[in-house]
C-alpha positions as CSV (number, residue, x, y, z in Angstrom):
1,X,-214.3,77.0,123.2
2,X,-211.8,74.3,123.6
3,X,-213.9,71.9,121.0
4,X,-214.9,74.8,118.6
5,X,-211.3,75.5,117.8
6,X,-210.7,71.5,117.5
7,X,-213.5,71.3,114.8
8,X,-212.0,74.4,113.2
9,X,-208.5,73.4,113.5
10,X,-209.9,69.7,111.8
11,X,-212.0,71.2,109.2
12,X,-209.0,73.7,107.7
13,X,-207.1,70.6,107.4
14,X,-209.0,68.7,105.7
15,X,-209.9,71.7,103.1
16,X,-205.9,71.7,103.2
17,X,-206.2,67.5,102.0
18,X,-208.2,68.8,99.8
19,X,-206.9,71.1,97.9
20,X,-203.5,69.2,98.4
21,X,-205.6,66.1,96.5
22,X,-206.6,68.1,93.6
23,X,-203.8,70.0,93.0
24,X,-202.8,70.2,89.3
25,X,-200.2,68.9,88.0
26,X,-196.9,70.6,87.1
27,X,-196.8,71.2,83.2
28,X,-194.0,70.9,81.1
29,X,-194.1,72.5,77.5
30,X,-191.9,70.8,75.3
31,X,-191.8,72.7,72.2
32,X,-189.3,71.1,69.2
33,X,-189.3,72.3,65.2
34,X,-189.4,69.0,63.6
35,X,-191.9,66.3,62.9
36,X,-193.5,63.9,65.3
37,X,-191.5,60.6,63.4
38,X,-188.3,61.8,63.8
39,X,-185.4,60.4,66.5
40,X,-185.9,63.8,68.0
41,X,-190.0,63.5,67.8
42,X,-190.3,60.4,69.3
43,X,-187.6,60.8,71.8
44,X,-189.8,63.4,73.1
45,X,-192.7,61.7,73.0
46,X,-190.8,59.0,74.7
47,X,-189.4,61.2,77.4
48,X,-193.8,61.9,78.1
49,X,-194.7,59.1,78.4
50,X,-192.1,57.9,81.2
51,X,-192.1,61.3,82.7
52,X,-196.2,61.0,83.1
53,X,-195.9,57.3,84.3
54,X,-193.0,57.6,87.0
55,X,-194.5,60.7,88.6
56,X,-197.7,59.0,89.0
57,X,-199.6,62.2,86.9
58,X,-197.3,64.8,89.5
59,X,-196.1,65.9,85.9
60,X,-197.9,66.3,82.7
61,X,-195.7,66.7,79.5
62,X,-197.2,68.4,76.6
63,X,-194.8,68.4,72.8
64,X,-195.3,70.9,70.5
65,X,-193.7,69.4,67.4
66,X,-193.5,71.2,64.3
67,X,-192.8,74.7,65.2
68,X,-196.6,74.5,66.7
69,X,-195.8,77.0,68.8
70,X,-192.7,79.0,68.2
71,X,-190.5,79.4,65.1
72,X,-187.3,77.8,64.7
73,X,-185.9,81.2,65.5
74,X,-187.9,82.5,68.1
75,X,-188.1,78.8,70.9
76,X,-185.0,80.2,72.6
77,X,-186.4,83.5,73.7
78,X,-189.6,81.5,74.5
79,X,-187.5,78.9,76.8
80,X,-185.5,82.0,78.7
81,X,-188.7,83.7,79.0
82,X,-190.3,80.9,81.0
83,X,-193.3,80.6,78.5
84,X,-191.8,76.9,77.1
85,X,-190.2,75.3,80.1
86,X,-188.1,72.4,77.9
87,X,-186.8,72.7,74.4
88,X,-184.6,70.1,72.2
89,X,-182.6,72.5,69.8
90,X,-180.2,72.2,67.2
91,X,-176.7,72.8,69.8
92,X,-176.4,75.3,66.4
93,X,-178.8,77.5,68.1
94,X,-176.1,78.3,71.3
95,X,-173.4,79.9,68.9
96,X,-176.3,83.4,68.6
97,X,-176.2,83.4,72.5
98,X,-173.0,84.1,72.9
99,X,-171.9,80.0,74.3
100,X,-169.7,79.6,70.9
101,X,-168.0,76.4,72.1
102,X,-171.2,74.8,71.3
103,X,-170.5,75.5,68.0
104,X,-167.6,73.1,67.5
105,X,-170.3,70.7,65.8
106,X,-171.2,72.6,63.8
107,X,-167.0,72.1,62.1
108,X,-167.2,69.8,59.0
109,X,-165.9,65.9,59.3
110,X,-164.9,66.4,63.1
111,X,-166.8,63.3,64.0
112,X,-166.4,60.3,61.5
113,X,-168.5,57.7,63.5
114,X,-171.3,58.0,66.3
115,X,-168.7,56.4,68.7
116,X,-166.8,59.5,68.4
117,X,-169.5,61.6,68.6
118,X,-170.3,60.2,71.8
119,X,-166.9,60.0,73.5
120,X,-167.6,64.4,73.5
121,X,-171.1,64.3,74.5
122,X,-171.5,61.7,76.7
123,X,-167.8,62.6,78.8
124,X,-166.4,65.8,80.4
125,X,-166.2,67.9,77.1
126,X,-170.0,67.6,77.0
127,X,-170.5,68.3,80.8
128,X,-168.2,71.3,80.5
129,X,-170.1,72.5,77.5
130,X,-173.8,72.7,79.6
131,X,-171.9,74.0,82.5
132,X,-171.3,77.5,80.5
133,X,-175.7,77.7,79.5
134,X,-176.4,78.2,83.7
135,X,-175.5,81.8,83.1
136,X,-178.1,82.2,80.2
137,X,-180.7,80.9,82.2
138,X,-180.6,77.4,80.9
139,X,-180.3,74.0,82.5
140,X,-178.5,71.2,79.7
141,X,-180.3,67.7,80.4
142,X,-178.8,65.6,77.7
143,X,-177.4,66.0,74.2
144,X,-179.6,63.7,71.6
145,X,-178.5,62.7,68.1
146,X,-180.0,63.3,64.7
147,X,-177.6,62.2,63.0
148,X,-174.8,62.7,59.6
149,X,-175.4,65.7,57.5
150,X,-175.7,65.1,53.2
151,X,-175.6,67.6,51.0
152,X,-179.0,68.0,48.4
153,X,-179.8,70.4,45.5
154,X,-180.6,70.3,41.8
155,X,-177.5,69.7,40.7
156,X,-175.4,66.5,41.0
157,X,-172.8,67.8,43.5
158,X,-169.8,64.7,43.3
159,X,-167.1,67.4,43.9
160,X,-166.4,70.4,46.1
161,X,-166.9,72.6,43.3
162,X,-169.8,71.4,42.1
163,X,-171.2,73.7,44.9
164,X,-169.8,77.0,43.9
165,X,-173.0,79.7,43.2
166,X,-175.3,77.4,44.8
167,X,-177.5,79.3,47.6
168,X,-177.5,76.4,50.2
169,X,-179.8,77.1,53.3
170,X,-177.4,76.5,56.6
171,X,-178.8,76.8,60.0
172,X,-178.2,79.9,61.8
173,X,-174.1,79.5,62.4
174,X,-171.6,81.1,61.6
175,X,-169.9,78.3,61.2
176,X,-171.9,77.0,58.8
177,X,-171.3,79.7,56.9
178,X,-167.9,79.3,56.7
179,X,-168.5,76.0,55.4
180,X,-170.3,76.8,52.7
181,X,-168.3,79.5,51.9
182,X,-165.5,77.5,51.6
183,X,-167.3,75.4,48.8
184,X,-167.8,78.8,46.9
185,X,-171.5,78.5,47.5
186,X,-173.9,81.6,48.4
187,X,-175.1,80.3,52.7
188,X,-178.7,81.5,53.1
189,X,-179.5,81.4,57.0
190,X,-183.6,80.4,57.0
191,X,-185.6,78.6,59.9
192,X,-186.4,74.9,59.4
193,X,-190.1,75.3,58.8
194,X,-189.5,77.6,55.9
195,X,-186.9,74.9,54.3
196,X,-189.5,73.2,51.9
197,X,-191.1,76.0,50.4
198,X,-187.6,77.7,50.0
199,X,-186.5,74.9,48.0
200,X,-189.8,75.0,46.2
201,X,-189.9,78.1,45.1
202,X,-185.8,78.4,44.6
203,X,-184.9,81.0,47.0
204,X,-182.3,78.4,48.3
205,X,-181.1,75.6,45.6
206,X,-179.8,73.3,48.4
207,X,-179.3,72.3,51.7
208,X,-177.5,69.9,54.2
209,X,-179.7,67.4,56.6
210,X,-179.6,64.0,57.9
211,X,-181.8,61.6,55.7
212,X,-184.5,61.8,58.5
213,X,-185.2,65.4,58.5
214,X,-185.0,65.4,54.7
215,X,-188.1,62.4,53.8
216,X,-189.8,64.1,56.7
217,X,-189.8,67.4,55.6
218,X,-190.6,66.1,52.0
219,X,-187.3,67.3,50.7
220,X,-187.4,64.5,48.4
221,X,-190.1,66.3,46.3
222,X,-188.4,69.4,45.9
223,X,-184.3,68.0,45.2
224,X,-183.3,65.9,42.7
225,X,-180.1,64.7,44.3
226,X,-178.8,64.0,47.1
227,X,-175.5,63.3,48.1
228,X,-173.9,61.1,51.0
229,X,-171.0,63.5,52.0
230,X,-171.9,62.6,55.6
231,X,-169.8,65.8,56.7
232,X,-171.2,66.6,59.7
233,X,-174.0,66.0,62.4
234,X,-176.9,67.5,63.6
235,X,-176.6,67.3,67.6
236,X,-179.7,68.3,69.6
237,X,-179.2,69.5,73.3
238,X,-182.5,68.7,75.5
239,X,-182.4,71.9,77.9
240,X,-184.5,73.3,80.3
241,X,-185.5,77.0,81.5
242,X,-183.2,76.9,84.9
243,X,-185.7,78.5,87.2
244,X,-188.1,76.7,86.4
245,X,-186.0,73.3,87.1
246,X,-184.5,74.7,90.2
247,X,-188.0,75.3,91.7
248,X,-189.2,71.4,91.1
249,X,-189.4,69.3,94.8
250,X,-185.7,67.3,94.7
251,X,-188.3,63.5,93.9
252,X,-189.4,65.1,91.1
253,X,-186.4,66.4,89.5
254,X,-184.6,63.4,90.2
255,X,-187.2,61.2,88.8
256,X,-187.3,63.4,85.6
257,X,-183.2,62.7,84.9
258,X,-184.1,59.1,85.4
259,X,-186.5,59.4,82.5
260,X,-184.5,61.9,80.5
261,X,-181.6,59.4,81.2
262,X,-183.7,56.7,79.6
263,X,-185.5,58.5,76.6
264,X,-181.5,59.5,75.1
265,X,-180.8,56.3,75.3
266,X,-183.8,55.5,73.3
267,X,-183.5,58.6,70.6
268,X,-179.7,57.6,70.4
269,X,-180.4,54.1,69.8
270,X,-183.2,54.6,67.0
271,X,-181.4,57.7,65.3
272,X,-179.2,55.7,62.8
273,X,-182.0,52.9,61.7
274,X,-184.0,55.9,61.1
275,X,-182.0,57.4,58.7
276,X,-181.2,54.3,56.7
277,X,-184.8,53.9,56.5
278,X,-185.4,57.4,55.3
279,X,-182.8,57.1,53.0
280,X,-184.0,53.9,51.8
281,X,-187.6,55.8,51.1
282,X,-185.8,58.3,49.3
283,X,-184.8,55.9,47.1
284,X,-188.5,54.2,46.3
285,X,-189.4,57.1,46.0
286,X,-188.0,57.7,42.6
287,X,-187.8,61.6,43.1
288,X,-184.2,62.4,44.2
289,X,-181.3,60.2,43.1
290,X,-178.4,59.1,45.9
291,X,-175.0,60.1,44.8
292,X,-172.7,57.4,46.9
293,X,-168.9,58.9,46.8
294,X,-165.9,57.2,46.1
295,X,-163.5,57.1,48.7
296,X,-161.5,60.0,46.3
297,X,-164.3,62.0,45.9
298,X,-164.5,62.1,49.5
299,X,-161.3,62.8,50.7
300,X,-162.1,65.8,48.2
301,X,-164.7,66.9,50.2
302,X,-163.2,66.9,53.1
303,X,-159.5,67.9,52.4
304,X,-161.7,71.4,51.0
305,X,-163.9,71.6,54.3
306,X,-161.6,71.2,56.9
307,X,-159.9,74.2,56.7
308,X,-163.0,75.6,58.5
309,X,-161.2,74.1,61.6
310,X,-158.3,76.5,61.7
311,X,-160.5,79.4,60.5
312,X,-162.9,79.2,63.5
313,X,-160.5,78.7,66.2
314,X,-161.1,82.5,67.5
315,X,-164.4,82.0,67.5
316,X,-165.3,78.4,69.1
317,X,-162.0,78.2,71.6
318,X,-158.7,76.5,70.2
319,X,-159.1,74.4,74.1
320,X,-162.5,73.0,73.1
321,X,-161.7,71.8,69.4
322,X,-158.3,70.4,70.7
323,X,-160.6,68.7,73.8
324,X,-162.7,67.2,71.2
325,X,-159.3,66.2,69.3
326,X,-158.3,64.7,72.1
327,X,-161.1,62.7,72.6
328,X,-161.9,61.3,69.3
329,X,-158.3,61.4,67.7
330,X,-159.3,63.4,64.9
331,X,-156.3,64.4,62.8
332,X,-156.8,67.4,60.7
């Protein structure tokens, strides 16, 4: 009796090793809206391949770039849902979901270099700001750049006013909008993936994107100018659907932030040479002429934008845009 149970008790635990031994990896669905040879594209791709190698194959990473598997508008639902587990969105995209502070990068000529830009993410403003997604379900990981915002259309835009009647397509913010409204010009909210064939087809005559996202997106072939207002950024926060991150063992989390830790730094470190060398293709290519300012034309600019500051206060937080003050000594 005494040996039967033995040889039972030994062969449930090696069907235990066994299953235990071909147990399937844990699968991470990164979904992102842009294309594969972007900062944010190859961050994530980046991010796989340490993520697969440090785990030992514990964790498989799959990307979705290109709105592959959600719409611009419809990945944050996805993430909260569980069905994507990790997501890189414009920080744009928190302002609809009720975190507004987020949206205090979304305010024109707040940043004027990336070392001010990363003074806010990279200190307490930027821990404080992921601290207020937990309630939405949402882990923040790291905030990834993309990135000085131009202005493009088919019209030579040298001054503030040149914008006025122009239907310029903004990402969904309402802060955005009062950006563009300040310029006199029409705001059209429309998801990234639709950006091309709005400009195509003239439902939007413009739009505002760091050089990368417009050679990528083929921009170039659809706007005759574009000009170097650099006016604001295009910040990406790298989050993750909170449940799903709680549940991982401790090793593999922790071993995750090491790699997340390490791909920033990689995104951050390629995002500016990728944008002189899509601006330099927009060049060759002969299709869109670069308008360079003056440093009159743009104090212009930004004398007529910054007034956005004081209009959103109500909306973003007075405390944050005075933290970020504080932190880059911007004076409006």
């Amino acid at each position: 009796m005494k040996l039967g149970f033995s040889l039972a008790l030994a062969a449930a635990a090696m069907l235990a090793l066994g299953s235990a031994s071909a147990q399937q990896p844990i699968v991470i669905k990164f979904s992102h809206v842009v294309a594969l040879d972007t900062p944010k594209g190859k961050g994530a791709e980046y991010f796989k391949k340490l993520a697969e190698e440090r785990t030992k194959g514990r964790v498989k990473v799959e990307v979705y770039p290109n709105s592959q598997l959600y719409k611009d508008g419809e990945e944050m639902e996805a993430l909260q849902l569980g069905s994507v587990q990790m997501l890189a969105p414009s920080v744009a995209k928190f302002g609809p979901l009720g975190v507004r502070e987020f949206e205090v990068f979304d305010l024109p000529y707040i940043f004027a270099t990336y070392a001010d830009l990363h003074k806010v993410t990279d200190g307490p403003v930027g821990k404080l700001l992921f601290q207020k997604l937990e309630s939405k379900g949402i882990v923040g990981l790291a905030f990834w750049d993309n990135g000085f915002k131009d202005f493009s259309a088919n019209k030579a835009l040298k001054l503030p006013g040149d914008a006025k009647g122009l239907k310029m397509r903004i990402q969904s913010s309402n802060v955005l909008e009062a950006e563009i409204r300040a310029l006199n010009g029409l705001p059209q909210k429309m998801a990234f993936s639709e950006v091309y064939q709005g400009l195509q087809t003239g439902v939007v005559d413009g739009t505002e994107n760091p050089p990368s996202n417009f050679y990528t997106q083929k921009m170039h072939e659809v706007q005759k100018y574009l000009t170097m207002t650099d006016h604001g950024v295009i910040e990406y926060a790298v989050i993750v659907n909170k449940k799903f991150w709680d549940g991982l063992p401790a090793d593999i989390r922790a071993t995750l932030e090491g790699a997340m830790k390490d791909a920033t730094k990689f995104a951050d470190d390629i995002a500016k040479k990728e944008n002189d060398d899509a601006l330099e293709a927009v060049k060759k290519s002969g299709k869109t002429q670069v308008i360079v300012l003056s440093a009159d034309e743009k104090a212009a600019w930004k004398k007529a934008l910054v007034v956005v500051h004081q209009e959103q206060e109500s909306r973003i937080g007075k405390d944050i845009i005075q933290a970020v003050y504080k932190e880059t000594g911007f004076k409006p």
